[in-house]
Backbone bond lengths (Angstrom), bond angles and torsions (degrees), N, CA, C in turn:
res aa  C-N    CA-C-N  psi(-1)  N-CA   C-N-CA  omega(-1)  CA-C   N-CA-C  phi
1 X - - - 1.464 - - 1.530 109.79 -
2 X 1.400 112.51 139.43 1.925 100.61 -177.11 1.318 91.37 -78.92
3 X 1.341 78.14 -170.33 1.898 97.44 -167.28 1.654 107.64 -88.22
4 X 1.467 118.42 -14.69 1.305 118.23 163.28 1.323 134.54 -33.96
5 X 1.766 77.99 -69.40 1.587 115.11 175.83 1.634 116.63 -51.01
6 X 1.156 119.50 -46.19 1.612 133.41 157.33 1.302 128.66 -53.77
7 X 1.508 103.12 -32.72 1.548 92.08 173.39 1.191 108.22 -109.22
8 X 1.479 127.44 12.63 1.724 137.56 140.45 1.401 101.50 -62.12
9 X 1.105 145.27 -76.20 1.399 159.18 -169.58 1.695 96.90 -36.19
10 X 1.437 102.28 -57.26 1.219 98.81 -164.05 1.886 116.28 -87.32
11 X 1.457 125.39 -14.42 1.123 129.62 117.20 1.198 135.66 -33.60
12 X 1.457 138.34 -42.31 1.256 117.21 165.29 1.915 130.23 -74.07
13 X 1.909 99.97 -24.06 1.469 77.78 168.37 1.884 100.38 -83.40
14 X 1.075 145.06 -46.12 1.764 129.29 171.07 1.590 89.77 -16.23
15 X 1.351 132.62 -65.07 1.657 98.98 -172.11 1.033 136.83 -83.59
16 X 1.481 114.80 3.44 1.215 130.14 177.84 1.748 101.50 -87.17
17 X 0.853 146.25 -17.03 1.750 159.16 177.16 1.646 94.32 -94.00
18 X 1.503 124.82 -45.50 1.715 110.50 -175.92 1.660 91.00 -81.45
19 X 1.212 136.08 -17.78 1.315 119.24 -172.71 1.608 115.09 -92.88
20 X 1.609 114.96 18.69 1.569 149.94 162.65 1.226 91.97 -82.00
21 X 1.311 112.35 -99.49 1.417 114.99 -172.57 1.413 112.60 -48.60
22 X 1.224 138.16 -15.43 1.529 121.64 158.55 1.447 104.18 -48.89
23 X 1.403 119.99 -74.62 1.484 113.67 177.57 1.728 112.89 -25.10
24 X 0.374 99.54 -89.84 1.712 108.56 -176.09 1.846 87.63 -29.72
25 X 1.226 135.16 -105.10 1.186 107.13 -158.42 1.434 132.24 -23.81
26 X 1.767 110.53 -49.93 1.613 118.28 173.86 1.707 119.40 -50.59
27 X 1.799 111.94 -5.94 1.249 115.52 -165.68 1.366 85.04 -101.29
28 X 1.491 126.23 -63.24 1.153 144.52 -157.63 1.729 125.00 -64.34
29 X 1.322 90.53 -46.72 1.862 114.90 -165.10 1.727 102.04 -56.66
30 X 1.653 94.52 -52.20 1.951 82.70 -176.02 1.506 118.02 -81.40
31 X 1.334 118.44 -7.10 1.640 120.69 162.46 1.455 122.45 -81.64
32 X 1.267 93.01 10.10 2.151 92.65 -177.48 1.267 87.72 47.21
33 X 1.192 115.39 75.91 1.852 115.16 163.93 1.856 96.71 -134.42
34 X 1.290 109.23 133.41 1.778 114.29 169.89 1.508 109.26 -46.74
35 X 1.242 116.86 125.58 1.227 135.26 152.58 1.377 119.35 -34.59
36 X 1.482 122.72 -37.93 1.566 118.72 -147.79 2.097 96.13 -134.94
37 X 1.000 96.88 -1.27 1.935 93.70 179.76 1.569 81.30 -163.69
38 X 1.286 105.27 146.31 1.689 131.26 -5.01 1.704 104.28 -77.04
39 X 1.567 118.76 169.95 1.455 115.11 161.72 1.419 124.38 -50.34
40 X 1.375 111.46 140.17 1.671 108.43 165.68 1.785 127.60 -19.09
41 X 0.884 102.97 134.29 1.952 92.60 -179.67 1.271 101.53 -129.73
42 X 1.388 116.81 -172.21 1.573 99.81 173.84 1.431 92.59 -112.70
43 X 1.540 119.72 160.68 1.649 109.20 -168.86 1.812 99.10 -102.02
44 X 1.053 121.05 22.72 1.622 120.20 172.20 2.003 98.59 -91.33
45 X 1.605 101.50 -74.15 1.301 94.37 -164.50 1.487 102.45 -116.25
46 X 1.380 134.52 48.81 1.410 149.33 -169.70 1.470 123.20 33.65
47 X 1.500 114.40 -1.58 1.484 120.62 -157.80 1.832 103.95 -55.84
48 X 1.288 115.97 113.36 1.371 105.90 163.75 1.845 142.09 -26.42
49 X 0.829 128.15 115.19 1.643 111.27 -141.00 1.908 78.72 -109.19
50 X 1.561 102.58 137.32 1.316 115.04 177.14 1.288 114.76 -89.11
51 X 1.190 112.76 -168.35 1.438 116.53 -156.28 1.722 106.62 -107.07
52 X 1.336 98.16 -3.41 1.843 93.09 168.95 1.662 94.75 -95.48
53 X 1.170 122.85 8.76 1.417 116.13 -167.22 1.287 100.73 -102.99
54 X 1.274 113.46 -13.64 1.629 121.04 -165.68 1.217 107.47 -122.03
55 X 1.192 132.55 46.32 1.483 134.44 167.75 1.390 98.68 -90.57
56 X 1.355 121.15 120.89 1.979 122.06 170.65 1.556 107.97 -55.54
57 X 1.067 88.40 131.68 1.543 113.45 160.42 2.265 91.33 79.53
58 X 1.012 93.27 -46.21 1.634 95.05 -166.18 1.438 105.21 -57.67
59 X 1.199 140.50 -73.64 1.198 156.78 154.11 1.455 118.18 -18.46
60 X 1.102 104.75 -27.87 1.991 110.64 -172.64 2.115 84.16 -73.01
61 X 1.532 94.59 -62.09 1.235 91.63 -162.50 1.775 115.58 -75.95
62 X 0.920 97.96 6.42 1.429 91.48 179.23 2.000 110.70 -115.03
63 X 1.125 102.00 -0.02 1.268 133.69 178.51 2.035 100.89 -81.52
64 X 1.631 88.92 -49.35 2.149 108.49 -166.29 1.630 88.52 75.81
65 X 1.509 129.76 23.11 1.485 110.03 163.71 1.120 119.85 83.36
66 X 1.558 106.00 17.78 1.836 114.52 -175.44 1.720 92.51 -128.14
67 X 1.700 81.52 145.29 1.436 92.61 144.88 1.470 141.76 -30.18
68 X 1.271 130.29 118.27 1.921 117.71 -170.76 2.059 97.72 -67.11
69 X 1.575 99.93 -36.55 1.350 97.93 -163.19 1.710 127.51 -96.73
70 X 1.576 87.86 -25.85 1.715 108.08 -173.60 1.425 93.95 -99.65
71 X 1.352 128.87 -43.09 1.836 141.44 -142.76 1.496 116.35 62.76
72 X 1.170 120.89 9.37 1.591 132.32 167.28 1.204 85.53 -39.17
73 X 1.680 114.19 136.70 1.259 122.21 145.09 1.854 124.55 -58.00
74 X 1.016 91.33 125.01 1.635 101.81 155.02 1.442 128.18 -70.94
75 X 1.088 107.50 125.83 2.144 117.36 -179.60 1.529 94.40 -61.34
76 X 1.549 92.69 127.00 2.176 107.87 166.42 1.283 92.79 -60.22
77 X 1.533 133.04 -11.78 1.693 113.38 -176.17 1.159 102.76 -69.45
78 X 1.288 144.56 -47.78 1.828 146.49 -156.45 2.293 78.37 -66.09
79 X 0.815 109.36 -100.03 1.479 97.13 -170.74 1.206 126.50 -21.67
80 X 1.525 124.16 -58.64 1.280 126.33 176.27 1.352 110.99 -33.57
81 X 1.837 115.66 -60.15 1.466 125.40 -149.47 1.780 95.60 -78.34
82 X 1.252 101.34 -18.02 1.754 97.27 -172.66 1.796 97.64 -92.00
83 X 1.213 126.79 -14.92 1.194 117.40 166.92 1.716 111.69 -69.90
84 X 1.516 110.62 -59.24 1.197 114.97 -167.13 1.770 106.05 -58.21
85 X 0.921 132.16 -26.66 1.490 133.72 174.49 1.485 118.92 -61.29
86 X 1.539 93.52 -46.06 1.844 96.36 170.42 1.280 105.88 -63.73
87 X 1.131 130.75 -29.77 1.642 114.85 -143.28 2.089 75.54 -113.22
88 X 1.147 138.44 -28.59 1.334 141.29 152.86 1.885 105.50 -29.88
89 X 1.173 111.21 -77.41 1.736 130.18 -177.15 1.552 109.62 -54.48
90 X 1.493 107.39 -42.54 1.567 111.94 -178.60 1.735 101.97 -81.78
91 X 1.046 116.49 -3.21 2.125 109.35 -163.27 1.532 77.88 -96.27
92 X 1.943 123.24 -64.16 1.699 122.96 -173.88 1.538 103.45 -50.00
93 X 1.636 129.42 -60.98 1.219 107.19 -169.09 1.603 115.09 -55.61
94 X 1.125 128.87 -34.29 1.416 116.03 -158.08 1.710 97.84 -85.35
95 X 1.660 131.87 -19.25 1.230 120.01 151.13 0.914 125.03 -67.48
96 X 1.264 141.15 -47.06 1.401 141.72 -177.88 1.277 133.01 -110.25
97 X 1.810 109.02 -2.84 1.402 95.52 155.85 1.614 103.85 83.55
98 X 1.790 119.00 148.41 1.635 97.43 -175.01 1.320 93.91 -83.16
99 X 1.318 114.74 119.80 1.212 121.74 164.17 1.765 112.89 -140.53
100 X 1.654 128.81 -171.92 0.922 109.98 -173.80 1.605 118.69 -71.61
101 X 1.492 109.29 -40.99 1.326 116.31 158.04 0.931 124.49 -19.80
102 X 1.787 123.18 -68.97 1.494 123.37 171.17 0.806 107.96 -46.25
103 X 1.529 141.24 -45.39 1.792 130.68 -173.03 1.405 122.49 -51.83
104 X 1.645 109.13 -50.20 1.379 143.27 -161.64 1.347 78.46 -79.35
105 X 0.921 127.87 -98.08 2.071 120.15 -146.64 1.481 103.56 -66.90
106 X 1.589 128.54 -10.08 1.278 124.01 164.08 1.929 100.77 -46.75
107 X 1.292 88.96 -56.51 2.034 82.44 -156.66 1.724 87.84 -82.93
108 X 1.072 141.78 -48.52 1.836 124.43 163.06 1.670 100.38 -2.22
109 X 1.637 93.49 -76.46 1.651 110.98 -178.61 1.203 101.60 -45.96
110 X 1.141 151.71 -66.84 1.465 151.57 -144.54 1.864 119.75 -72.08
111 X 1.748 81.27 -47.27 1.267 84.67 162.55 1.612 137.97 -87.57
112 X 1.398 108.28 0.78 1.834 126.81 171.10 1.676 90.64 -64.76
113 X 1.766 103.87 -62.64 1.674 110.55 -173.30 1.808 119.62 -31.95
114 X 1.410 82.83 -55.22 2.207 97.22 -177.92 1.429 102.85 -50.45
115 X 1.527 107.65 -48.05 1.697 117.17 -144.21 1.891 95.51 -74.41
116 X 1.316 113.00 -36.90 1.565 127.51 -175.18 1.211 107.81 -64.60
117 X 1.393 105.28 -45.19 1.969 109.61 -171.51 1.765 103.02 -80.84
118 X 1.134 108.74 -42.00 1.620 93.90 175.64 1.430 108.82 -69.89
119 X 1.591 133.56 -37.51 1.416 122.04 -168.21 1.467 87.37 -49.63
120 X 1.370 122.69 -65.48 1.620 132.91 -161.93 1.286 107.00 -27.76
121 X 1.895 109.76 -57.47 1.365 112.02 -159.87 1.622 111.99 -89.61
122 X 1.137 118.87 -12.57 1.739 126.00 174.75 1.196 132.70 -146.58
123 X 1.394 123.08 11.14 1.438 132.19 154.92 1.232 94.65 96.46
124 X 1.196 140.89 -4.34 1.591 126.90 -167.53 1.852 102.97 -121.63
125 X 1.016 89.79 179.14 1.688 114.71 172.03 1.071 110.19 -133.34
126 X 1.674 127.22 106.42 1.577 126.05 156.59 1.670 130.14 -13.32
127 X 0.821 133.10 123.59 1.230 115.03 166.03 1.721 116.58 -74.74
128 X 1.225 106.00 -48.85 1.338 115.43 177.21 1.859 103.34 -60.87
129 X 1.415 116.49 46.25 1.335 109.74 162.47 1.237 97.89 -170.29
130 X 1.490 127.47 -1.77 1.548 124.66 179.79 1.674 101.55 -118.40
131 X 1.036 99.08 -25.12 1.816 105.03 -177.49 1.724 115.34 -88.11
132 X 1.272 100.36 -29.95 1.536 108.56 -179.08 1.844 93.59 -90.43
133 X 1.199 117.59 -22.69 1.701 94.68 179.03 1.172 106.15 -91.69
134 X 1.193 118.00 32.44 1.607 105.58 165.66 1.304 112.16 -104.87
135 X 2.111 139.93 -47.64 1.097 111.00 148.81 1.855 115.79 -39.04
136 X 1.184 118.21 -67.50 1.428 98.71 -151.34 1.590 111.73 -53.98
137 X 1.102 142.94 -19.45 1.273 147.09 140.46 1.966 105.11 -29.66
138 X 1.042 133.65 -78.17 1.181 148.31 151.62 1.658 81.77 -0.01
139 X 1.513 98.76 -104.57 1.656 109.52 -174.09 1.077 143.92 -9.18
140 X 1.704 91.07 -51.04 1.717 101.72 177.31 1.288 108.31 -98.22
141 X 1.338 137.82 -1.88 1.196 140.33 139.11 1.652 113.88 -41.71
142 X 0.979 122.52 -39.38 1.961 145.62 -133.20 2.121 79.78 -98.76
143 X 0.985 98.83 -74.48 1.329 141.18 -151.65 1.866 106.12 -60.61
144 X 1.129 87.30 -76.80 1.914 108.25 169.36 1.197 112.57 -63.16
145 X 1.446 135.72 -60.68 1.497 130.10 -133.78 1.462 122.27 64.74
146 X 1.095 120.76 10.38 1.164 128.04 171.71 1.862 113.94 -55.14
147 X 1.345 104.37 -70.36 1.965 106.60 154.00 1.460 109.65 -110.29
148 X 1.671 98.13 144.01 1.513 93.94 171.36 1.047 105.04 -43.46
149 X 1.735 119.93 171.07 1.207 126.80 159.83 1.274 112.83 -84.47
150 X 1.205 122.56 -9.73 1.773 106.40 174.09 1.252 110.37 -91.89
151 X 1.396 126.43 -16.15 1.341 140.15 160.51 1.334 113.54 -64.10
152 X 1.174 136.56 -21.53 1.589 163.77 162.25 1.525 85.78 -60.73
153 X 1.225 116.57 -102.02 1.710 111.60 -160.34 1.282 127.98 -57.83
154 X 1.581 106.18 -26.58 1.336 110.27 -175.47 1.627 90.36 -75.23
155 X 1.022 131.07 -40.74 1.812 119.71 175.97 1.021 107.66 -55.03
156 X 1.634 138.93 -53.30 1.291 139.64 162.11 1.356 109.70 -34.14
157 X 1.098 146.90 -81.05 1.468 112.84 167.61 1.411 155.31 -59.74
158 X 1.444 94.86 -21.81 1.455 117.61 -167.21 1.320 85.94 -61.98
159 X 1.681 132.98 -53.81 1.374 134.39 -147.15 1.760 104.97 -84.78
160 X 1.495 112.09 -29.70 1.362 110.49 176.08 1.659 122.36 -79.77
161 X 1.621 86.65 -36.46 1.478 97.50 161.95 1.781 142.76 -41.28
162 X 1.573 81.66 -56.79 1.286 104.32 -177.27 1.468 117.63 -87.25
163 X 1.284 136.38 8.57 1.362 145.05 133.84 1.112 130.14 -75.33
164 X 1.397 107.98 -41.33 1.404 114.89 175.91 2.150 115.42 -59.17
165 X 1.378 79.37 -45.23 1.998 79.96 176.95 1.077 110.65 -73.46
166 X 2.025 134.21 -29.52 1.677 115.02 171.88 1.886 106.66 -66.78
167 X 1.530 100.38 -21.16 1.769 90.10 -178.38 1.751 105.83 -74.35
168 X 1.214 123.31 -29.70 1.430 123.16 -162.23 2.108 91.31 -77.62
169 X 1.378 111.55 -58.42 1.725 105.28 166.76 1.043 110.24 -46.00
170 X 0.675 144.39 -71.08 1.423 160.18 -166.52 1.830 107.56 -30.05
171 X 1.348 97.91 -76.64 1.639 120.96 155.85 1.721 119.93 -16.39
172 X 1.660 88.37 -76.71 1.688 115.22 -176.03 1.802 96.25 -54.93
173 X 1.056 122.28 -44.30 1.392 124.70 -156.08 2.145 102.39 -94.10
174 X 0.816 108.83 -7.55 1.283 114.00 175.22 1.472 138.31 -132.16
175 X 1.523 106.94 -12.05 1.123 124.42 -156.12 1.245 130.01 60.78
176 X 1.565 135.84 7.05 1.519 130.10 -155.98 1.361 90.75 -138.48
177 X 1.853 120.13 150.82 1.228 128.93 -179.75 1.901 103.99 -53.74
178 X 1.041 98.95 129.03 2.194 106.90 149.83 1.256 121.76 -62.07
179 X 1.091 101.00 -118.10 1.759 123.12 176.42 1.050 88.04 -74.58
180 X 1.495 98.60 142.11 1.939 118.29 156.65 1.935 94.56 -83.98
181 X 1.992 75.98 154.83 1.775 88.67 170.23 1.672 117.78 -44.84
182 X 1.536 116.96 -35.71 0.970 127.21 -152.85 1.976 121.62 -81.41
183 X 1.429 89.87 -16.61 1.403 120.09 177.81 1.765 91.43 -86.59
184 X 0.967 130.55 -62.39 2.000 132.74 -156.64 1.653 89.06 -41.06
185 X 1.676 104.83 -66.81 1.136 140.02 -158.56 1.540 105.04 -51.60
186 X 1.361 131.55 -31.30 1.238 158.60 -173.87 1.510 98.87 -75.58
187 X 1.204 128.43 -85.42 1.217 146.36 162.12 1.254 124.24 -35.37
188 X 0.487 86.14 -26.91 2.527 111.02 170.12 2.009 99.45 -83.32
189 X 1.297 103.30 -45.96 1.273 99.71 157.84 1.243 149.29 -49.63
190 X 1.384 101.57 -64.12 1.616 139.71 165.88 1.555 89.42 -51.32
191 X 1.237 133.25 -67.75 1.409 122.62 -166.98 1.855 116.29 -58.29
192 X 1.236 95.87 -35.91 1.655 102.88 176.30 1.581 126.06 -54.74
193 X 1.352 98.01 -29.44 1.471 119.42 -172.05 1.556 100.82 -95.46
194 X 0.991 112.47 -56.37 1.721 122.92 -165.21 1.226 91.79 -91.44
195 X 1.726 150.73 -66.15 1.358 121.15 -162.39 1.197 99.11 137.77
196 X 1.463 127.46 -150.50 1.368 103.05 -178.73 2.033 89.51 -134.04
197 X 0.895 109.83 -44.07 1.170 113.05 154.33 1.482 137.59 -17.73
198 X 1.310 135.76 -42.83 1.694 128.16 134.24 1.205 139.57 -60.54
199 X 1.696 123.20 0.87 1.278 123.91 -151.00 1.332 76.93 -93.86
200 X 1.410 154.24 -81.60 1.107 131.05 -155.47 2.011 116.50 -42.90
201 X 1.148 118.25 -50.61 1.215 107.44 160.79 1.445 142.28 -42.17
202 X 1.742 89.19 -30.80 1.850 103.49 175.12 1.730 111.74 -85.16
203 X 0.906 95.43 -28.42 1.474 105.78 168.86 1.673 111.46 -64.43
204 X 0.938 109.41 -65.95 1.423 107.79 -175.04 1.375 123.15 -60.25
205 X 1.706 113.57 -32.87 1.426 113.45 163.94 1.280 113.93 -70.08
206 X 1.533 147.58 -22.25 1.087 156.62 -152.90 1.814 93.13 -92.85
207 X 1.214 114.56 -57.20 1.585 142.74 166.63 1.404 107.43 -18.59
208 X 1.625 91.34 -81.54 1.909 116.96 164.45 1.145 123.57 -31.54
209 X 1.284 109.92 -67.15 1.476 111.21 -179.38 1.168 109.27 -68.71
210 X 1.474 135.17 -33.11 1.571 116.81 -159.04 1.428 110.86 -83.39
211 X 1.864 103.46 -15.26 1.304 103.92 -179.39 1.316 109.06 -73.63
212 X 1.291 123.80 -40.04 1.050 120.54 161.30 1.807 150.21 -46.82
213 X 1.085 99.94 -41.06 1.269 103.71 164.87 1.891 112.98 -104.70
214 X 1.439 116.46 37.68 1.317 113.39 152.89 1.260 88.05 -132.53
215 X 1.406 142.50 17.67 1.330 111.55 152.09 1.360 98.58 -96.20
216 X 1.189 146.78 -2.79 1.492 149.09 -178.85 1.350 90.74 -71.94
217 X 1.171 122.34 -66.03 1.685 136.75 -156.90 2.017 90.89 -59.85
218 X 1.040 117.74 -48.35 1.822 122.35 167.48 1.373 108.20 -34.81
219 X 1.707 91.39 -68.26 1.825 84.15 -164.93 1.334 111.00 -67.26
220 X 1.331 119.45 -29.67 1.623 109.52 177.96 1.121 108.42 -56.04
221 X 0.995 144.23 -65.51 1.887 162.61 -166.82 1.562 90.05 -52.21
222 X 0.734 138.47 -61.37 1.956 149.54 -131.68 1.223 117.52 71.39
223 X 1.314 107.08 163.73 1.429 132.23 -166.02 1.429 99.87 -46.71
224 X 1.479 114.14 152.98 1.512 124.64 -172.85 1.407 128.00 58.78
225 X 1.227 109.25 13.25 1.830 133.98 166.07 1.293 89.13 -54.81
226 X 1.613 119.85 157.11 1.058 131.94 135.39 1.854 120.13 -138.90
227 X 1.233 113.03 164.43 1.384 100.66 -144.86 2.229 93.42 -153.73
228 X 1.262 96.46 119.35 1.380 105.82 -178.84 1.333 109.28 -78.64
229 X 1.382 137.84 112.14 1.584 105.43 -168.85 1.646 93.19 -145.05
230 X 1.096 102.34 137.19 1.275 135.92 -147.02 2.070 100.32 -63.87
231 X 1.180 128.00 91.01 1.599 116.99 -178.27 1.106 117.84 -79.51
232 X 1.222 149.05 36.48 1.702 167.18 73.31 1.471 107.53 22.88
233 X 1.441 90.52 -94.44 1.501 88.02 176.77 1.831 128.72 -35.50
234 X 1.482 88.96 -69.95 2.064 87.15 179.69 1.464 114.31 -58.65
235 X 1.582 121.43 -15.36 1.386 103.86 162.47 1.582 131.38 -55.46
236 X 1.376 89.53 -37.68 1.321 110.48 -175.81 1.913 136.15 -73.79
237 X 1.864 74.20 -31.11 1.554 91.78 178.23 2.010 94.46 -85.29
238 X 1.041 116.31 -26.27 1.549 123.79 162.62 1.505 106.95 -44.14
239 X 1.252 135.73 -72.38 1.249 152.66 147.32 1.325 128.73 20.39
240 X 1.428 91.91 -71.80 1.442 127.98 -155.47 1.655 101.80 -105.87
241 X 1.121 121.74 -53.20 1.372 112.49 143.36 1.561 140.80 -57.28
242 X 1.413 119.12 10.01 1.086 110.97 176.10 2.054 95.36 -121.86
243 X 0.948 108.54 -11.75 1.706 138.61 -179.14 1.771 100.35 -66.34
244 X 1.228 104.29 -47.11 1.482 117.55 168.39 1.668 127.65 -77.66
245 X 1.514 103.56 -50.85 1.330 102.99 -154.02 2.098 93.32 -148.58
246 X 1.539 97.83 38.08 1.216 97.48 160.16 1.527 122.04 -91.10
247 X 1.778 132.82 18.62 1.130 116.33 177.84 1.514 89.38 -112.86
248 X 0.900 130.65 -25.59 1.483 130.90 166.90 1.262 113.08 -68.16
249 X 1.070 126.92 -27.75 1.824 121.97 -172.25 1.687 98.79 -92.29
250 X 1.558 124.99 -24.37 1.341 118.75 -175.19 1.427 100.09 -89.88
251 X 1.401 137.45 -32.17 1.123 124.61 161.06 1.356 130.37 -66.21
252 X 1.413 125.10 -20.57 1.455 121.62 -177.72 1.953 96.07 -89.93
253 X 1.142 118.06 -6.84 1.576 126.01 176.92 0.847 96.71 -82.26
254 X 1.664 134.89 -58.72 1.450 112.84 -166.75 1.707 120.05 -85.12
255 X 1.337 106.14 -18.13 1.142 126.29 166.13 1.328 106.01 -26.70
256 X 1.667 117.37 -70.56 1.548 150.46 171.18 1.509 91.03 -20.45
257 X 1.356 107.20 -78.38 1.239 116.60 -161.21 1.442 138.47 -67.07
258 X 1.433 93.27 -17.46 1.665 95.34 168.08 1.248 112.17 -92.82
């Protein structure tokens, strides 16, 4: 095997171990609880959970997804999110190679992951993870060359901007909140990092999908459901899909069009 291939291999479990500690922030972050003390516990019957218990992905299944001490089931999310991180770390290294880039949009990536699983689990978006990635967006703009930097700020607003005025129409024209603060602020992000230049694309995939899976959530429910659903996530999965396979998706778009 070359040595590439190995230190892909060995990059993808590193994200499979940061996509552990993702859990723990998504548990921690919206309770103002420390990230790093006390040790993992289990949240049924508090028992401190050891460290053969906490191997990703290994442990879920050798566990069957229970508790060692209570048998409380364990959430498929702690696996899921520690899968998607490896295969997150292994998709950036094999584009970009260890370089600073890979570092920089590694935690971009890392932090889309946190920001998605808490919208899911409590309706909000941190600030202390959507407000602080907007300098560092700035930075690694500054720093890398990865986006211009004026493409950096002008995304920084363009993306906060331009949510904020469909939520303010939106408002005036209906009487009922739009966008939450927590979405502008998100997108103000996403633009800092990415530029300003995908946000209409991220938007629209974010759009797509959400329409999509809340009309799923409709037909399950039946007709006249209505359903609060969190636009965090599809920003993000907007993001991250355009992070990958936005030079292919803008060419098969314009493709369309000519």
């Amino acid at each position: 095997m070359e040595l590439n291939s190995l230190i892909a291999v060995y990059i993808f479990f590193v994200g499979l171990a940061l996509g552990s500690f993702i859990n723990v922030c998504v548990y921690r972050i919206p309770l103002r609880k420390s990230i790093i003390k006390p040790p993992s516990a289990c949240p049924k019957c508090r028992k401190r959970i050891r460290f053969y218990d906490n191997i990703p992905l290994v442990s879920y299944l050798l566990l069957r997804g229970r508790c060692r001490h209570c048998h409380a089931a364990i959430s498929w999310e702690y696996p899921f999110v520690e899968a998607m991180t490896g295969l997150l770390c292994f998709g950036l290294f094999i584009k970009y190679g260890f370089t600073f880039q890979f570092l920089g949009l590694l935690l971009f990536s890392v932090t889309l992951v946190v920001i998605s699983f808490v919208d899911l689990h409590h309706r909000i978006i941190p600030d202390v993870l959507s407000v602080s990635g907007i300098p560092a967006g700035w930075a690694f703009s500054f720093f890398t060359g990865h986006t211009f930097w004026l493409d950096s700020l002008i995304g920084s607003v363009a993306g906060g901007g331009a949510l904020f005025l469909i939520a303010f129409v939106y408002e005036r024209l209906t009487g009922r909140e739009g966008r939450g603060g927590g979405d502008i602020k998100l997108l103000a992000m996403i633009g800092a990092w990415m530029g300003w230049i995908p946000l209409p694309f991220i938007v629209l995939i974010s759009s797509f999908t959400g329409a999509i899976v809340g009309g799923m959530f409709i037909l399950l429910a039946g007709k006249g459901a209505r359903f609060r659903i969190p636009f965090g996530p599809f920003l993000s999965f907007g993001a991250l899909i355009y992070l990958f396979f936005g030079l292919r998706l803008t060419s098969w778009y314009f493709g369309l069009l000519r």
